[in-house]
N, C-alpha and C positions, 0 to 999 in steps of 0.2 A: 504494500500500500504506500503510496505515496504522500506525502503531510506537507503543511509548511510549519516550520518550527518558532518563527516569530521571532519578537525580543525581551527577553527580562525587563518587568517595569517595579520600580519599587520592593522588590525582591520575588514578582512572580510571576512565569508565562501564563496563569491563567489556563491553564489546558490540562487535562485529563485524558490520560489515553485507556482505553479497556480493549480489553483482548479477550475472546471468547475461543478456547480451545479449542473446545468438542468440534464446535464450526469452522473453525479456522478462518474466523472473522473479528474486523480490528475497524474502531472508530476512535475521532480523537473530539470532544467536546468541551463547551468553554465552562468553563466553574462560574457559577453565578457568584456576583460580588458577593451579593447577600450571605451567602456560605463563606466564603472567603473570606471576607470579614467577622464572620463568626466563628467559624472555625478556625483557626489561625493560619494552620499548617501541618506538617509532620504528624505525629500520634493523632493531633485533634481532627485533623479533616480526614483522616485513614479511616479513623472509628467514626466518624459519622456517615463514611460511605460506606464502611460497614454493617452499622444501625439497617440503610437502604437497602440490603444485598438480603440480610438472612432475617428468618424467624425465629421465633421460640421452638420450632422444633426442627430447623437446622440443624446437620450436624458439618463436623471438621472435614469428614469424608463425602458432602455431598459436593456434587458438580458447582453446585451454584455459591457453594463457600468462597468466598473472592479471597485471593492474596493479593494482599495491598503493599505497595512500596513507595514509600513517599518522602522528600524534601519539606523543607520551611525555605521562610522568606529571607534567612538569612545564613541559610545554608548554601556552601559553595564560594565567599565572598573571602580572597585569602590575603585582605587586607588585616583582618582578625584573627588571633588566633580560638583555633579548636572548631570549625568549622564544615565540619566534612561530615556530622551527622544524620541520619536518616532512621527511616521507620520501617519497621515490616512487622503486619497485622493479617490476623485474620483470624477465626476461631479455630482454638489449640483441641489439635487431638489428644493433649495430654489432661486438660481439664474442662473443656466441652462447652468453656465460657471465651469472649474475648482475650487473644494473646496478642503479647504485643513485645517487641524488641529491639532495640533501639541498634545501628552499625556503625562502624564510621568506614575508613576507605576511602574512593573519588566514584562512586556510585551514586551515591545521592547527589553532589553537583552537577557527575555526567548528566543524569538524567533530565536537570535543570536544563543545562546550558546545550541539552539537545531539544529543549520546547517542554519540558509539561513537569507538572506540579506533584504529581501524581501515576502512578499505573496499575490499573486493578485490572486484575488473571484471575476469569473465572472459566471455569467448563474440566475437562478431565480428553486432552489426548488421546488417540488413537495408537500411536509411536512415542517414543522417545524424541523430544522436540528441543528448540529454544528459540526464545521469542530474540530478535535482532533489529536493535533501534541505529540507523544508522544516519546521524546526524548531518553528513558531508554528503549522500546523496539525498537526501532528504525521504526514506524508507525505510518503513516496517515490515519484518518477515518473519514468517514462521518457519524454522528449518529442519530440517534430519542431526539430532545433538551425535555424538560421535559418542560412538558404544562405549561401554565399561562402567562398573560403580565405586569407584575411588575418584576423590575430588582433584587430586594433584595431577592424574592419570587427563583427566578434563581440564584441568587448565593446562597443561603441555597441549593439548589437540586444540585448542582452542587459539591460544597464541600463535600454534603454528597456521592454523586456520588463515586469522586476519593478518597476520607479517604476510605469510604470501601473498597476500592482498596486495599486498604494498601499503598496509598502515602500520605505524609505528607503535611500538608498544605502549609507548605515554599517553596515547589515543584509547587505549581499551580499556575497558573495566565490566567486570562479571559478576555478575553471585551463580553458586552453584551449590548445589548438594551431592550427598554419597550415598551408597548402598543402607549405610547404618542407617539414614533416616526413612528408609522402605524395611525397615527389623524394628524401631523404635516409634514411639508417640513423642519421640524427644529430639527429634532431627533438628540439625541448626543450620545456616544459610551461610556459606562464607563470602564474602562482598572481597573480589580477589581486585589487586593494583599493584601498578608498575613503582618502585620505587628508584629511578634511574642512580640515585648517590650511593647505595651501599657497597663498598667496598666487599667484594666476592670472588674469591681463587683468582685473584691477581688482576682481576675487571671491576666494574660498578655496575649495580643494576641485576634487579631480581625480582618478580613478583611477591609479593606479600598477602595478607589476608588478616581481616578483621571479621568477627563473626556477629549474625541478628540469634544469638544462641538459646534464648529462653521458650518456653513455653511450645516447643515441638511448631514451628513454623517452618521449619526444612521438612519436616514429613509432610505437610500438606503439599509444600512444591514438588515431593518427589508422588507423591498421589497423582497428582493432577500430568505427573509423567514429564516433567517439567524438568531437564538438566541445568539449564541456564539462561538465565538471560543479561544478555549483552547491550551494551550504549557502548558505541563508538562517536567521540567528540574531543572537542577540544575548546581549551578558555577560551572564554568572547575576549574580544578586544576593542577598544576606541577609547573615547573620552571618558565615557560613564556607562562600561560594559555590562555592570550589573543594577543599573537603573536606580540606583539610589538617589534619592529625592536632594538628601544632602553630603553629597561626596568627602567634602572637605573637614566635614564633621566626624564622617566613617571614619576616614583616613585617621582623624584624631586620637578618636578612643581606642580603633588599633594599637597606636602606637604607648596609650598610656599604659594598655594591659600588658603587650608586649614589655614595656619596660618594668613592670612589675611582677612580671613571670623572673626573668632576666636575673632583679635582683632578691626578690625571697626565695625562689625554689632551689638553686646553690645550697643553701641555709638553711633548710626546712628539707622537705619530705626527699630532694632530691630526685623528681620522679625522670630528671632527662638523665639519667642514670640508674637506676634502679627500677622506673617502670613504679605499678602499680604494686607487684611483691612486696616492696617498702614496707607497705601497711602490717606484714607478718607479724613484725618487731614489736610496733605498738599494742597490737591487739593480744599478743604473747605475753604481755607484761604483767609476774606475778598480780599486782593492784587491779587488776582489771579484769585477768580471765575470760577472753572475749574469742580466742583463738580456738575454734572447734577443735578438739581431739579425739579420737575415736570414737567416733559418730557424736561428735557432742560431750560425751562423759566428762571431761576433763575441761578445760579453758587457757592452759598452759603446758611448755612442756622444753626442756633448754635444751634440747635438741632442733627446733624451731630456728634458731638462726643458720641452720643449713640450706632454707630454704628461704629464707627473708630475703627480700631487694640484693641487700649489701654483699650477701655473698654470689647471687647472679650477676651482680655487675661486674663482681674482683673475678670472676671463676669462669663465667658461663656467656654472658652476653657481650655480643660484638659490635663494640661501639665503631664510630665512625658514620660519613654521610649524613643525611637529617630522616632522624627518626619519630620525626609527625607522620601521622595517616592522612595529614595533606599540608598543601603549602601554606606556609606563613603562620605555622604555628610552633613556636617556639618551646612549646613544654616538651617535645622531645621525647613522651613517654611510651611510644610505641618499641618493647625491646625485644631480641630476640639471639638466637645463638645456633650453632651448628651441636649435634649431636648425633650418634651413631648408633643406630635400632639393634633392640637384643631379641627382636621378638618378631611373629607374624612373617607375611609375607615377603618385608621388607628388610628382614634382619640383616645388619653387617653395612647397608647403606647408611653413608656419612648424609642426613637432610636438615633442612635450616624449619626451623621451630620459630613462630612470631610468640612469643611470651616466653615464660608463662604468666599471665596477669594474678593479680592476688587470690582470686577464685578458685582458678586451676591450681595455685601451689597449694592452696589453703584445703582444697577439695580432694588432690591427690595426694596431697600429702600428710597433714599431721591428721586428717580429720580419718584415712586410712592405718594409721600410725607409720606413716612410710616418709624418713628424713634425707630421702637419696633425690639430690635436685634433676642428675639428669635422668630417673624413671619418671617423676615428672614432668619434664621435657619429651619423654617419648610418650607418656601418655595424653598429653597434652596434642602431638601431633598424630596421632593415630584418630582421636578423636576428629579432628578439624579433617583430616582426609576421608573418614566414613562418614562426614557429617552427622556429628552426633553432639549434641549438648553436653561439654566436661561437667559446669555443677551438678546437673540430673543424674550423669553416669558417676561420679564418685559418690554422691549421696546414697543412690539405692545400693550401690555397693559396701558402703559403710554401714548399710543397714544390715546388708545379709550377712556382710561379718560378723556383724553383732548379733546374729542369729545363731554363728557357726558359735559365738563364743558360748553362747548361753544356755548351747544345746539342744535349741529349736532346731536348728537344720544337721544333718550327718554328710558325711562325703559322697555315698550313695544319692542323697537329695542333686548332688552336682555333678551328679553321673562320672564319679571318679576326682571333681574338683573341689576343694575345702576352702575359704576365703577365712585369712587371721592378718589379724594387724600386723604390719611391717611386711607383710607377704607379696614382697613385688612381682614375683612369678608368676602365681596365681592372679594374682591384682591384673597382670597384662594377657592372662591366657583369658579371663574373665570375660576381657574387654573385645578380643578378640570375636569371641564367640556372642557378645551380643548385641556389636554392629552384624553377622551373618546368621542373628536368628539358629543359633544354632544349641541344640538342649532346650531343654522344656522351660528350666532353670532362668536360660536367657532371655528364652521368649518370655515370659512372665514377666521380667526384670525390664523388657523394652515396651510392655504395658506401659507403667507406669510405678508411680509407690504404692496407691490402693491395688492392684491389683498383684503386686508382687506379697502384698501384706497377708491377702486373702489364700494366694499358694503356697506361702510358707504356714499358715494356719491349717490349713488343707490337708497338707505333709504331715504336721504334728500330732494333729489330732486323729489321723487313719492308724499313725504308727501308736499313739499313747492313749488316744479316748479322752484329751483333757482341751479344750478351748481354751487357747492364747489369745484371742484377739484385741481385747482390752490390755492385756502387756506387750504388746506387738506395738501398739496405735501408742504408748506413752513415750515410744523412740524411731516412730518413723517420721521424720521430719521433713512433714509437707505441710502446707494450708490450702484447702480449695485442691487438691491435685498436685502443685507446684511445688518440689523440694525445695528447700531451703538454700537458700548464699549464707555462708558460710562465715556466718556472727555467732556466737554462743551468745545469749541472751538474758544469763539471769543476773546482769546488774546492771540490766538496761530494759527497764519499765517500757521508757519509749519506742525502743527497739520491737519489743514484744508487739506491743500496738500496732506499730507498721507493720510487720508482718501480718499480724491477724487481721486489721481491718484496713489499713490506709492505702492498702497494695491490692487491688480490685485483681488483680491478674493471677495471684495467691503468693506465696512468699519469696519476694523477691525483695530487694533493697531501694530500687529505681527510685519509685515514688517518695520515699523517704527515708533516707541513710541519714539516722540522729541519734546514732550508737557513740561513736564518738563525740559528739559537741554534749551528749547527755552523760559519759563517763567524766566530763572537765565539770560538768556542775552548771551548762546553763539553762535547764529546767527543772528546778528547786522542788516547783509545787507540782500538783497533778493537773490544774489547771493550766498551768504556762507547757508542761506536756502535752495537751489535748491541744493546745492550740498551735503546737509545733507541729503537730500533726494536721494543722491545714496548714500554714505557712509557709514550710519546706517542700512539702509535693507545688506547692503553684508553682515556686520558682523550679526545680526539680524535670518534675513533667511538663513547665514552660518550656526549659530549652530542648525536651522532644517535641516540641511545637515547632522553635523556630530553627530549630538543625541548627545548636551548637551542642558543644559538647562541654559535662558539668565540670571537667577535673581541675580548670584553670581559673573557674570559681572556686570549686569546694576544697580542693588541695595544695591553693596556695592564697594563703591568708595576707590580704592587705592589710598594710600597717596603722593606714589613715581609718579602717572600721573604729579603731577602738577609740577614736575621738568621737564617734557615730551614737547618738541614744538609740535605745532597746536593744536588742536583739544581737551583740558584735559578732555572734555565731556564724549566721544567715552570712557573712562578712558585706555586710552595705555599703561599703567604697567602690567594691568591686561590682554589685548590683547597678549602679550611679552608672558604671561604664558601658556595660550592658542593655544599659537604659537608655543612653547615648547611641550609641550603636543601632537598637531597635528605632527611636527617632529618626537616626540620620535615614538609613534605608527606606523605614514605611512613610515620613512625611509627617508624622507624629508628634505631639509634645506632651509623653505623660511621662510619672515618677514611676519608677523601677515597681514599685508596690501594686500602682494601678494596670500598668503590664501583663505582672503576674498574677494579678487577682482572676483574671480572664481565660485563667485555666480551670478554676471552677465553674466552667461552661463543659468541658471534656471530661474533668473527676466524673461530675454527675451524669453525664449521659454512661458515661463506660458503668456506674452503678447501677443505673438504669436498664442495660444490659443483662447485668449479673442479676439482676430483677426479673427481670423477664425468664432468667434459666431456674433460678431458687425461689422464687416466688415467697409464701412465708417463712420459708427457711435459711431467708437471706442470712438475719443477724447469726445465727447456730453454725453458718458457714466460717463468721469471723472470729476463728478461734485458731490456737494451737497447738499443739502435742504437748505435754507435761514436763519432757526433756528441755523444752526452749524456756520453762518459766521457772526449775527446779529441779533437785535431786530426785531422782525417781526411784532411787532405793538407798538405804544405811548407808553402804559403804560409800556413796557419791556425796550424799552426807558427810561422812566422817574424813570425805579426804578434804573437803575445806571448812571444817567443824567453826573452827574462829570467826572467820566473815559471817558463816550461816547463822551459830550462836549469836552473832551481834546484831543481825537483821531479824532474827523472832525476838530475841529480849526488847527491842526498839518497839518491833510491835506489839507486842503484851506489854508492854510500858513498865518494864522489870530492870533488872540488872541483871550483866549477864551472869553474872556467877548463881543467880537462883534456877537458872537449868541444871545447875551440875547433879543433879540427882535424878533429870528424868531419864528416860530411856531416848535410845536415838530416835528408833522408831515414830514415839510419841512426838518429838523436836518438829521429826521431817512432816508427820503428817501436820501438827499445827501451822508451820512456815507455808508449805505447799497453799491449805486453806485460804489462809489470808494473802499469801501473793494472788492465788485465782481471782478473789475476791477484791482485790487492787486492780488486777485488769480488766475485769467486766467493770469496774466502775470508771476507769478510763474510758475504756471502748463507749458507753453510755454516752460521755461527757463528750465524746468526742461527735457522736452521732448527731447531740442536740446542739453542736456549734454549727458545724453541719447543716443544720437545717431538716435532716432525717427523722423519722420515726423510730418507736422502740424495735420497729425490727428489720432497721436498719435500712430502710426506703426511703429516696426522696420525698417530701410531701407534694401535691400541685401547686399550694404557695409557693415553696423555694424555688420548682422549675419556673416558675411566670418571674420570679421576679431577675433571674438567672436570661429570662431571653430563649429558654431551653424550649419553653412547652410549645411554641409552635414549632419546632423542628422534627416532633414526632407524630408518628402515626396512629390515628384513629382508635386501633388495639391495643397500642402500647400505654394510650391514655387511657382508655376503660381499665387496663390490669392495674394501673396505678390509683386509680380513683378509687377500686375496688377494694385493693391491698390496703389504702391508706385511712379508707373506712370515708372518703371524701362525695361528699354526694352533686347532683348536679349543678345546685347555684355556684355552688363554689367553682366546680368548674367552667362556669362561664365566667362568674369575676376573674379567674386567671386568662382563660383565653380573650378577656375585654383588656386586662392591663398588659398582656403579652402584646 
């Protein structure tokens, strides 16, 4: 098909391209402002085409499930740094509700700077396909993808594809998926780019990859039989290539953040060195206990700095060239290194690894008990070439370990294979076999966590006669379907809260990462907690609105916040720049606040959503496993008895020395109690800031005054009127003042 691609105005072509598989038909239509201006961009305007696409009884595997990939308005502008972010949505096979995952790369500006704002892939293939956006002759096509299910195996034919071409590699950019995500409900998308400066066997220049890795959105594109698809483009150029209203202004706040990346991150986290692994260190630190360890149990452990930043930068990662995942970003925290496979197919091959980022080390390694950085490295890269999601696959794996240890599962259950801590053999034959579906074991495991929870019950109870499932569900650590990122949580009230309720997607950090600013002490009361829990996701889930990326906010703290009233967390200097920024592009003159207040336009539709799948059992859904809030037996108890003691004494309004005669037992159950009973009363507080009902629904006042309620349909306002006990005048005053 042929198109015309137009020009970026303000940060947007204003164009939507959808692609229909089945039919092997392709239109490109203009985004009404109205939308556009209401939905920002990126996540928000994904999921509202979303909202348009399915039902309530859609599911992840039907045709008509769109996979959406989407830019913002200030995504692709590489006058700023961290800019290169993007979106991919669509509902997850792993939790049956809205998935969503944010990449970075040069996919999301390719996409830009070849015309459209957006492209939504709906229908299901006949063959092996990839859809082909080709900016330079101005055509879309659907093609024959080049066999095999390895993702590295498809970026080699791919490259050699369009270089024959006669296009240049800097010109291309991919996402694609692997085999794993046709075995798993956990598949992840790798967003593949050229990085021409790195230094490699004696040349520069190598492709790289950044992953959209949560919530199994690589398995819907490997459903829909989907290899790849490709944007070939390249930077606009002229005076005012990306149509910012105020150039000179852009240019400005570029250069402030740029110089404040420049001189705090040296000083601080270090991340153009160390990457995001850094975090290990901190989250390791006896005081805080935040470092998963076998499957959670622990929160510490001084074998941990084998695997933190410092020692991947001294040991493992190959510096050199510029290690942003696009231009003009100076944080530099995209790392990676060469390492040489002991396992699989590929064993003995020397291959370059992009990470490992703090998740995969955190996930592969101490939360498996495994302190060897480069098996994390290879499992790191085994995963990104079967397209498979590292959090998901280290989690259910740390859980079935934790089965092996406890005597729920036998070696027989693994058809010959036994999963223990520190067990990196088994940890990678594991992995092996449940990217190819192979064992029953696997298959289960590429279900998801409920469903692996339900076969290891299955197993135990045929072999013993005795139901686990309630001791199973206190350490499988998922919410909503979604395993866990890899926070240990019991000294972070707010942490808890996000996961459970502020992360509509189920436990992810996205929406609100307040573990850290909540372990330094700046939310005191439960109150300034509840409310961090709207405040952090606006700004948070704003810049998956407008395609930046958080790290050069949240992990590098400007110095001028702490001159800033309220909040110096949020860092509000750095906000100010941002804010700038958003002005200079869209034409605008608002405060950083008012900006991001306009992402609770997107919170509530995406809950909206998870409304329409849970209906009254939304709030029952915002909860989480007993591991994430406590000790879940004695001995988990008595390995940090002193912290524990001092958090039930505090709450029985005792001293601690009048426990010293109960039993542990009694201790753990009393503390357990009242922590629960602390976070339902969060989650409460939080829903009525919110504007929510008791069972966790928007009400139709919030959506009218939100702007929300005329964006939805007819049904979706009956199930809400219904659910919220709201009857019809009320509904017409909303639909009068909307």
């Amino acid at each position: 098909m042929k198109y015309s691609k137009g020009s970026i105005r303000r940060g947007y072509t204003n164009q939507l391209l959808s692609v229909d598989l089945t039919s092997e038909s392709m239109a490109v239509s203009r985004i009404r402002e109205q939308v556009r201006d209401y939905f920002l961009g990126g996540r928000s305007l994904a999921l509202y085409l979303l909202s348009r696409a399915v039902g309530p009884d859609t599911k992840a595997t039907d045709p008509e499930n769109p996979l959406i990939l989407a830019n913002g308005p200030l995504g692709g502008i590489p006058m700023f740094p961290g800019t290169a972010k993007a979106m991919a949505v669509s509902l997850s096979p792993l939790t049956g509700i809205a998935g969503v995952s944010n990449f970075g790369g040069y996919f999301g500006p390719f996409l830009k700077y070849a015309g459209f704002d957006a492209l939504q892939i709906t229908g299901r293939a006949g063959r092996f396909v990839m859809v082909v956006i080709n900016s330079f002759t101005g055509e879309i096509t659907i093609e024959e993808a080049p066999a095999g299910g390895e993702s590295f195996d498809l970026e080699r034919d791919i490259v050699a594809r369009f270089t024959g071409l006669g296009y240049r590699k800097q010109n291309l950019a991919f996402m694609s998926t692997g085999i794993g995500a046709a075995n798993t409900a956990y598949g992840c998308i790798n967003s593949h780019y050229y990085d021409m400066t790195k230094p490699v066997n004696g040349t520069r220049g190598l492709f790289r990859t950044k992953q959209a890795g949560r919530t199994g959105i690589g398995s819907v594109m490997r459903d829909k039989k989907l290899q790849s698809v490709v944007v070939l483009a390249g930077h606009p150029h002229g005076e005012n290539p990306y149509g910012a209203a105020d150039r000179d202004k852009l240019r400005h706040a570029g250069k402030r953040l740029h110089a404040i990346i420049e001189e705090v991150d040296p000083r601080s986290l270090q991340m153009s060195r160390r990457g995001s692994a850094g975090l290990v260190a901190f989250m390791s630190k006896p005081e805080y206990q935040c470092l998963p360890v076998r499957n959670f149990q622990a929160g510490t452990d001084p074998r941990a700095r084998q695997i933190c930043g410092k020692h991947y930068a001294e040991h493992h990662f190959e510096h050199g060239g510029m290690d942003g995942c696009f231009p003009g970003c100076n944080l530099q925290c995209t790392k990676g290194g060469h390492v040489t496979l002991v396992s699989g197919d590929h064993a003995g091959e020397k291959v370059w690894v992009d990470g490992p980022e703090y998740e995969t080390a955190a996930g592969f390694g101490s939360n498996l008990g495994i302190f060897n950085p480069a098996f994390v490295m290879e499992a790191n890269w085994h995963c990104d070439n079967y397209g498979i999601d590292t959090v998901t696959s280290a989690n259910i794996m740390a859980f079935l370990t934790e089965c092996f240890q406890r005597g729920f599962l036998q070696k027989e259950d693994g058809e010959g294979l036994a999963l223990g801590w520190g067990g990196e053999a088994a940890a990678l034959q594991f992995l092996h076999r449940l990217a190819a579906g192979r064992t029953e074991m696997a298959r289960a495991a590429g279900r998801g966590m409920p469903d692996i929870l339900e076969w290891v019950a299955r197993r135990h109870e045929t072999r013993t006669g005795n139901d686990i499932r309630e001791e199973l569900a206190l350490f499988a650590m998922q919410a909503k379907g979604l395993p866990f990122t890899f926070y240990r949580t019991h000294r972070s009230l707010s942490m808890q809260a996000s996961y459970a309720a502020a992360s509509d997607i189920g436990a992810h950090h996205a929406a609100a990462w307040l573990i850290k600013a909540d372990l330094l002490g700046a939310f005191p009361t439960i109150e300034q907690k509840a409310q961090a829990l709207i405040s952090y996701p606006r700004v948070r889930l704003g810049n998956d609105n407008m395609g930046v990326c958080k790290l050069p906010w949240v992990d590098v703290f400007n110095p001028e916040s702490c001159a800033r009233d309220g909040d110096i967390y949020i860092n509000p200097a750095t906000q100010e720049i941002y804010a700038d920024f958003y002005n200079a592009v869209l034409g605008t003159d608002l405060a950083w606040e008012e900006i991001f207040a306009r992402t609770d336009r997107d919170i509530n539709l995406q809950r909206v959503l998870n409304v329409l799948r849970y209906g009254r059992e939304t709030a029952s859904r915002d909860w989480i496993p007993d591991r994430a809030i406590g000790p879940t037996d004695d001995a988990l108890y008595e390995a940090e008895e002193e912290f524990n003691d001092r958090d039930l004494a505090a709450r029985l309004g005792k001293p601690p020395e009048e426990l010293a005669g109960m039993a542990t037992g009694e201790k753990r159950e009393l503390l357990m109690g009242r922590r629960r009973e602390e976070l339902r009363r969060l989650i409460d507080i939080y829903y009525r800031k919110r504007g929510w009902n008791s069972l966790g629904i928007p009400t139709p006042e919030t959506l009218g005054k939100l702007g929300l309620w005329e964006f939805l349909d007819d049904e979706t306002r009956r199930v809400l009127l219904e659910l919220t006990g709201e009857g019809q005048e009320l509904a017409a005053e909303v639909l009068e003042q909307a």
